[in-house]
N, C-alpha and C positions, 0 to 999 in steps of 0.2 A: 059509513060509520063502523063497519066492521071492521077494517084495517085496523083502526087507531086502536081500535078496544081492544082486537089480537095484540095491536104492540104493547099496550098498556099492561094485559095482562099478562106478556112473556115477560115485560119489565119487571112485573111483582113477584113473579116464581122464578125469574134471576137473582134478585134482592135475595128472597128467602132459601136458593141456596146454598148464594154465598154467606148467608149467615150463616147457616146450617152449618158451613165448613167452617165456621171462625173459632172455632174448636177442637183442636185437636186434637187425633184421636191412635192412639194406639195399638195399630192390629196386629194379630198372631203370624200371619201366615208369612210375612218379609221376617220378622223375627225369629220365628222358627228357622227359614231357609237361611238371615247371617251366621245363627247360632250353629246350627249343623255345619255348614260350610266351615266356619273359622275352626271349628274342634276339629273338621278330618284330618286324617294322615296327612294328609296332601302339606298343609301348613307347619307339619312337622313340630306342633307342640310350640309354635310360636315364640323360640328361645333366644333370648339378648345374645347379641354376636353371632346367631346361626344363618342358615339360610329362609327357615320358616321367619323369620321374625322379617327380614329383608320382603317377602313374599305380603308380610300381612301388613304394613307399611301399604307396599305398593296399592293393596289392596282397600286399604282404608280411602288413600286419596284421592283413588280411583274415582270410589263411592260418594268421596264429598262433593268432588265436583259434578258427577252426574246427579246427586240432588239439589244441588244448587245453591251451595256454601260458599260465602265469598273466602278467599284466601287473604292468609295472611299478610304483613305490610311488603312483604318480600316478592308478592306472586306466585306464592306457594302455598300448599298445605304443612310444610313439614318443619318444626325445629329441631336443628341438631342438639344432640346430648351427647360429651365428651366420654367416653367411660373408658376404664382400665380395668381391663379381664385376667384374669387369674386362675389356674389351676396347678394345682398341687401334684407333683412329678411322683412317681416310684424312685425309691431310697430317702424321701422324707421322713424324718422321726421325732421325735420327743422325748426323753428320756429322765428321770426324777433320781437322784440321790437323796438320800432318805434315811439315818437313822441307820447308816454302814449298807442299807440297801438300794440296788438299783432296781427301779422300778420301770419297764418301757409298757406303757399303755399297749395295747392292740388296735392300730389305726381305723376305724369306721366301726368297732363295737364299744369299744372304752373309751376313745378319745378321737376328734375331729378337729383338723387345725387349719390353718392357712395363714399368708401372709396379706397384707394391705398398704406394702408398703414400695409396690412398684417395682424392686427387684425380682433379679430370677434366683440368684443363689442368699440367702441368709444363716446367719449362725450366728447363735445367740448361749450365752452362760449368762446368766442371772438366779439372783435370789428369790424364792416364792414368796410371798406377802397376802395374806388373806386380810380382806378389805370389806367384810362384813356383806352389806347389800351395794356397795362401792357408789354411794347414793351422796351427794351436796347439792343441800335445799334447803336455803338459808330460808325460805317462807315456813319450812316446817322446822326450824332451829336445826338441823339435824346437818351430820358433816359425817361423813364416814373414814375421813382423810385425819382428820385432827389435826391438819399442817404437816404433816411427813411426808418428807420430799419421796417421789415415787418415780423419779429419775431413773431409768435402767432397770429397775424389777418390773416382774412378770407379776402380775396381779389375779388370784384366784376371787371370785363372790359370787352368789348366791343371787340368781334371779326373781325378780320381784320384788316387792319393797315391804318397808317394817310392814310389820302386821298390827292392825288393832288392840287394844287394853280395856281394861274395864274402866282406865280412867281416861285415856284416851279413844276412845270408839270411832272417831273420825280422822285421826294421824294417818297422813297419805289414802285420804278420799274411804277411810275405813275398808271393808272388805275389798273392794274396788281397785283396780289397776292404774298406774299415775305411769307418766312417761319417765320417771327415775325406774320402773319394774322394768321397762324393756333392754332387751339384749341391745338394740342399736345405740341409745341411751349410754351402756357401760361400756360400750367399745370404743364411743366417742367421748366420753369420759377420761379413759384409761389412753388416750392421744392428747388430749388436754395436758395430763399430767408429765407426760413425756416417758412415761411407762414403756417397758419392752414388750410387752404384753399383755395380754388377757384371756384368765380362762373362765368361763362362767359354767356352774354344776347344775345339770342337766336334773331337773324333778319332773313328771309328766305335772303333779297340781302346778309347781311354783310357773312352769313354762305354757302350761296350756293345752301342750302337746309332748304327744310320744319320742323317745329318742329317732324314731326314723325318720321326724323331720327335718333336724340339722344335720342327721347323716346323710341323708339324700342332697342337702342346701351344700354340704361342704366335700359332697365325691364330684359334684358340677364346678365347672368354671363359677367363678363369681367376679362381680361387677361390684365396682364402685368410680364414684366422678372422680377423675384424676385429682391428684391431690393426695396430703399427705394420709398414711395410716397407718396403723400396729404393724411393727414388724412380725410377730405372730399373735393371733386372736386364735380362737376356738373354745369347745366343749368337753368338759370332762364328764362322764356316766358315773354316776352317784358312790356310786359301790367304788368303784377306782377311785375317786375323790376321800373315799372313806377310807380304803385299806390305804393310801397316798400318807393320810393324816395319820393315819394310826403310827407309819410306820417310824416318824417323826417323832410321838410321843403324846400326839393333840386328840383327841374325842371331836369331831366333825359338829357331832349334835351339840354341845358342849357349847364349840364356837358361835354355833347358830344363836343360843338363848344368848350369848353375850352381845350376835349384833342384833337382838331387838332392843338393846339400850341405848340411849343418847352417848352414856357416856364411853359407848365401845371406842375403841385405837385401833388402828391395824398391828398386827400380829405376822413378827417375820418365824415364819415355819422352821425355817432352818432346813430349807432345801433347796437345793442345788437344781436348776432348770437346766439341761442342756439341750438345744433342740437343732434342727439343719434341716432349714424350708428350702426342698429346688422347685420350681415353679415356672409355668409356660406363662411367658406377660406379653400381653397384645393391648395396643391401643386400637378402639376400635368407636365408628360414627354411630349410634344410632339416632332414633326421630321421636319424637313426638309428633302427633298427627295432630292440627288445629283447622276449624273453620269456624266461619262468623256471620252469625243471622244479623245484619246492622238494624239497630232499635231505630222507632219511626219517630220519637218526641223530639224534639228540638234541641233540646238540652237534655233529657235524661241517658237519650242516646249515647251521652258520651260515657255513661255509666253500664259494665256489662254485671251478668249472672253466667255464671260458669258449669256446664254440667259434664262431667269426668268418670272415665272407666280405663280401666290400664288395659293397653292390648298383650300383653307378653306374658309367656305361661313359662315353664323351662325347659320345653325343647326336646330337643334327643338327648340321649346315651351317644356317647363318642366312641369311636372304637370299636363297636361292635359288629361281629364276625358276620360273614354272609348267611354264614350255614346256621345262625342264632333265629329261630323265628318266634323266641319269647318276645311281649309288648316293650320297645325300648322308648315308645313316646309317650311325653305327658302333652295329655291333647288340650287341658286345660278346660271340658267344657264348660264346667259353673264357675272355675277360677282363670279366668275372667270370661271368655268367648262371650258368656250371657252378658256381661255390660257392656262390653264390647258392641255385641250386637245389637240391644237396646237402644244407645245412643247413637247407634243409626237410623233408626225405626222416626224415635224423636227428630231426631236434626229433618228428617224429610217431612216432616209435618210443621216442625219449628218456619222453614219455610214460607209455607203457603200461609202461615197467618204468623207476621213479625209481632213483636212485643214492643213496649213502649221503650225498655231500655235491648241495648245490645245485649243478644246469646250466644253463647263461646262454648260450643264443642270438641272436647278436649281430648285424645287418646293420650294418655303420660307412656312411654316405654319405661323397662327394666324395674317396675313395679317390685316384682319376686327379689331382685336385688337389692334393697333399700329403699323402694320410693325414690329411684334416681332422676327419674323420668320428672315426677312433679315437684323434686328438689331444684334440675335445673329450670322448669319453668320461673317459680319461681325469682331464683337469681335473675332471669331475662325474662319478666313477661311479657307476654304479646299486647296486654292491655294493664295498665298501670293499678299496680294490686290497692292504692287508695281510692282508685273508683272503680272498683269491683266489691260489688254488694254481697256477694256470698259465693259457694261454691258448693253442689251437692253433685256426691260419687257415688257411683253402683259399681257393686262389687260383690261377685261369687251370690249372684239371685236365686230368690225363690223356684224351685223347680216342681215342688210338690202338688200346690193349688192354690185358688183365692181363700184369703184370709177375711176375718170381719173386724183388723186390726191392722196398724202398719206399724214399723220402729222405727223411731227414730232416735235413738239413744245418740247422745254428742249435742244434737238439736236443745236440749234445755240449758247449753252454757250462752245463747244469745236469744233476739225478738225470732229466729228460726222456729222454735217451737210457736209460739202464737201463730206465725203465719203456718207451720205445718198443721196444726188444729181445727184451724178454720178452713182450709184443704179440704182433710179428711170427713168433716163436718158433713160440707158437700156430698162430698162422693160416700156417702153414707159408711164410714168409716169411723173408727177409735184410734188413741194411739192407742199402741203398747203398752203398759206398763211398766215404768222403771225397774229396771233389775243390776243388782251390782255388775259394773266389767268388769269381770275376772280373770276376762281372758285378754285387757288393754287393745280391744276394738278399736276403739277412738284413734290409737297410735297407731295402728297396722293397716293401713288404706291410704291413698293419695292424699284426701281432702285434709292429711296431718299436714303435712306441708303449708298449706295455705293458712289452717289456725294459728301454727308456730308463724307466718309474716304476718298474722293480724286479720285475716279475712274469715267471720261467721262461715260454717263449716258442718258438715258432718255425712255419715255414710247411710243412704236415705234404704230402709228396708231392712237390711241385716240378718234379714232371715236364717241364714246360714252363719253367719260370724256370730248368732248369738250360740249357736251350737246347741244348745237345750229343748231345744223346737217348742219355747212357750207362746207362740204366737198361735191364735185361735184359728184353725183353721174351719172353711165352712160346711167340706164333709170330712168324714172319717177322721174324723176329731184324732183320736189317740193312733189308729195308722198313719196319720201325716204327720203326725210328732216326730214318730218313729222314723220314717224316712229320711225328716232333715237332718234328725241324729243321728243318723247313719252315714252321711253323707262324710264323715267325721274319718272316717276307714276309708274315704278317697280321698282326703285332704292330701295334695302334693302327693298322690299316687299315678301311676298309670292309668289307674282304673276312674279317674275323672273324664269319663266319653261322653258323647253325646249318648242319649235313648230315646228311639222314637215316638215310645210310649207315653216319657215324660209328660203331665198337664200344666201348661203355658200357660195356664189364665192367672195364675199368682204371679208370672213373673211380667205381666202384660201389665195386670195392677197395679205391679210396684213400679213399674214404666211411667205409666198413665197419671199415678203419682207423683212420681219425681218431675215430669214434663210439666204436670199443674202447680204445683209448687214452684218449680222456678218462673213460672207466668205471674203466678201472685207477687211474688219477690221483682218480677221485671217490671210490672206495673203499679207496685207499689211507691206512694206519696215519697215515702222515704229509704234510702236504705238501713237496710239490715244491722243494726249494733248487740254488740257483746254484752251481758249481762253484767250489770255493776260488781267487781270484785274478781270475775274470774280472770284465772289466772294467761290466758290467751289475751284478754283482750288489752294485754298494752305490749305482746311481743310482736316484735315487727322483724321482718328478714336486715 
C-alpha cells in the first residue's frame, strides 16, 4: 500500500506545483542581467541604421527562440521596416531676408534643419508664413489654415496647442497635451498642405524639453518610412525666431495672443527663406522583433493582447576621432534597454502558463525616429488589428523603487482603466492619480500607433515620462522623487548608462504589472472597447 500512497501523493505536490507556477512571476535577476547587457558599449547605443542596432536585433531573436516564442507566419521572428536615413552634410544653410536684413541662424545653436524628402541636394526660396499653432480640428471648430493655399511656403508655429480660457477651460483637453501639440503632428500637417516646409519655435514649457533635445535629434541621421516628406522641416530657438520677427516689423509675442483666437489667419511675414539642404540619403532594412505565445481557448485564441517596448536608442556619434575618448554613445539604458529587457523577463514566463487569448511580443524599431517601427507594424500586422484587444507599452521604466501606486495615464480613454484597477486591487496597489499631460505622453511612445488604427492603448507605468516623480514611492518618499526628476538631465544624453546600484524592484513591479494586466485582458469575457465619445475610438489605420 505504500507504493500507491507515495504515488498519490507525489501526484498532489505535482498538481500544487504546477499551480504554484500558473502564475507568473517576474524576477530581478534575468532582468537586471538584459538590462545591463542591452545598455553596454558593446551594443553601441542600439542606433537605426548602425551596427548596434543590427547586434540588438540579432539578439532579441536569439532570445525568443530560446524562451520559446513561436515565430511569426513567415518562420521568423523579424519584420522588415522600410526607412529612409538622412543626414545633413557640411555647407548646409538657411538663410532669412528680412526687413532689408539678412539673417543666417547659427546651425545647431539657433537653428536645426533637415530635409524629408528623400533627395541629397535641395534648394528651396520661398515665402515665410506664420501659421499660428499650425493646428485643424474641426472637433474643436478651430482651423489654423483658414483655407490659404500653403503650396510652396515654408511654414513657421508654435508648438503645442491653444491654450485654455476662462470661458473655455477645456478647448484642446485644457491644460493637457492633444496630438495637434506635437512636433510630428505639424510636420505631417505642413506635407498635407504641400508646404516647402516647416519650422516649429523651440520654448522648453511649450516642447517639454530643452533645446538640446532637437539639437542632438537633428546633428544624427534621421529616419523616416520611405515615402513622401518636407523638403526642409526643422527648429528655430526662440530668441532667433524673435529677433527673425522683429526684423520684419512683427512682435513675436504679439502673434502668439492673436493665435490663441479662432479667428486667427496665417500671416505672410514678408520674408524671404532661402535654404540649400545637402544631405547623405540611404535606404536602409531594419526589424521589428515579434513572437507569439498561441492562446489555449478555442475561439478566443484567434484574438491577441499585445505587449511592446521599442529596442532602439540613438547610437553612436559618427565620425569620431580615435584619439577622442569623450562618451560618444547613447547607451539608452532607461530609454528603452529597460522595456526592452522587461519584455523579455515576461515573454519567458508568458510561456510556461499561455493565456486564453493569444500574446504578442513585440520589439517596434526606430522608436527615437517617429515611432516607425510601430507605424509600420501597423500598416502590416502580424495579427489583424480588429482582433487585437489592446496593446500595453513599457517605455523608459521605473528605476528608482517600488511604489504603492502605478500609472496608467492614456488607460481612462477605454474599459483598460477598469480592468487596470482591479489589477492593481490585487496586487495591493492604487492607480495614480490623473494629472494633466503636459508633456503629450500619450503621443510619444509606440502604443500611439495602435490608438490612432483603433486598438485600446496606453503606456503602462510612466514613471519616468511623467517626469514630476508624483508617484508615491514606498521608501524615501521625497529622494525618489528626486531621482526620477532627475533623470530628466539624461534624457537623450550620453549619460543614460546602466548603474549597478540602481533598485529594480519598481521596475520588476511595473513588469509584474503590465504581465497581469495583459492576462486579465487575455482572459477576459470580452475584449477591451473605447470609451464612448473618445476621440480614438473610431480612427482606424
Amino acid at each position: 500500500m505504500r507504493l500507491p500512497m507515495f504515488a498519490l501523493a507525489a501526484g498532489i505536490a505535482l498538481q500544487a506545483t504546477a499551480h504554484a507556477q500558473a502564475q507568473p512571476v517576474v524576477a530581478e535577476a534575468p532582468l537586471r542581467a538584459h538590462l545591463s547587457f542591452l545598455a553596454d558599449d558593446l551594443f553601441e547605443g542600439r542606433g537605426t541604421g548602425q551596427r548596434g542596432g543590427d547586434l540588438t536585433v540579432r539578439y532579441l531573436e536569439t532570445q525568443a527562440a530560446i524562451i520559446g516564442l513561436k515565430p511569426l507566419a513567415g518562420g521568423g521572428y523579424r519584420q522588415s521596416v522600410k526607412i529612409e536615413g538622412t543626414k545633413l552634410l557640411p555647407g548646409s544653410l538657411v538663410r532669412f531676408d528680412a526687413g532689408g536684413k539678412t539673417i543666417a541662424p547659427k546651425t545647431g545653436t539657433e537653428i536645426v534643419f533637415g530635409t524629408m524628402s528623400g533627395k541629397q541636394d535641395v534648394t528651396v526660396d520661398a515665402p515665410l508664413v506664420f501659421v499660428g499653432y499650425g493646428a485643424s480640428a474641426p472637433e474643436e471648430n478651430w482651423d489654423d489654415y483658414k483655407g490659404v493655399d500653403m503650396q510652396g511656403k515654408i511654414l513657421v508655429m508654435m508648438v503645442n496647442d491653444p491654450q485654455p480660457t476662462a470661458d473655455e477651460p477645456n478647448r484642446f483637453a485644457g491644460k493637457a497635451y492633444t496630438y495637434y501639440g506635437r512636433w510630428l503632428y505639424k510636420f505631417e500637417e505642413a506635407v498635407r498642405r504641400g508646404a516647402a516646409g516647416a519650422l516649429l519655435i523651440h520654448t522648453t514649457p511649450s516642447a517639454s524639453y530643452p533645446w538640446s533635445v532637437p539639437a542632438n535629434g537633428f546633428s544624427h541621421e534621421r529616419f523616416h518610412l520611405a515615402g513622401k516628406g518636407n523638403p526642409v522641416e526643422g527648429w528655430l530657438q526662440e530668441d532667433t525666431a524673435r529677433a527673425l520677427f522683429a526684423a520684419a516689423g512683427f512682435d513675436l509675442d504679439a502673434l502668439r495672443a492673436k493665435a490663441e483666437r479662432r479667428d486667427f489667419t496665417p500671416v505672410d511675414l514678408n520674408i524671404k527663406v532661402h535654404a540649400e539642404v545637402r544631405s547623405a540619403v540611404r535606404q536602409i532594412e531594419q526589424f521589428n522583433v515579434a513572437g507569439i505565445v498561441p492562446g489555449t481557448d478555442a475561439k478566443l485564441k484567434e484574438q491577441a493582447v499585445i505587449y511592446s517596448a521599442h529596442w532602439d536608442h540613438m547610437g553612436m556619434d559618427e565620425g569620431v576621432r580615435r584619439d577622442d575618448k569623450s562618451d560618444h554613445t547613447y547607451n539608452g539604458a532607461i530609454d528603452n534597454a529597460s522595456g526592452t529587457a522587461a519584455l523579455l523577463v515576461m515573454a519567458a514566463e508568458a510561456v510556461k502558463q499561455p493565456a486564453k487569448r493569444t500574446q504578442i511580443f513585440l520589439w517596434p524599431a526606430a522608436e527615437e525616429q517617429g515611432l516607425l517601427g510601430s507605424a509600420a507594424y501597423v500598416q502590416n500586422p502580424a495579427w489583424p488589428l480588429d482582433k487585437t484587444t489592446a496593446d500595453l507599452n513599457l517605455d523608459s521604466m521605473n528605476f528608482v523603487g517600488k511604489t504603492s501606486d502605478i500609472g496608467v495615464a492614456g488607460a481612462e480613454r477605454s474599459s483598460l482603466y477598469e480592468a487596470a484597477g482591479a489589477v492593481a486591487k490585487k496586487m495591493g496597489l492604487t492607480l495614480a492619480p490623473a494629472i494633466p499631460d503636459l508633456s503629450g505622453a500619450f503621443f510619444r511612445a509606440d502604443h500611439f500607433n495602435f490608438a490612432k488604427a483603433g486598438v485600446p492603448a496606453f503606456n503602462v507605468g510612466s514613471a519616468v515620462f511623467s517626469g514630476d516623480g508624483h508617484f508615491t514611492f514606498v521608501k524615501d518618499l521625497e529622494p525618489s522623487r528626486a531621482k526620477l526628476v532627475a533623470f530628466k538631465k539624461d534624457y537623450h544624453q550620453v549619460t543614460d548608462e546602466y548603474r549597478p546600484e540602481w533598485d529594480l524592484s519598481g521596475m520588476v513591479q511595473q513588469a509584474q504589472f503590465t504581465l497581469n494586466l495583459g492576462y486579465a485582458v487575455a482572459n477576459a469575457p470580452a475584449m477591451q472597447r473605447w470609451k464612448a465619445g473618445d476621440a480614438f475610438g473610431k480612427v482606424k489605420r
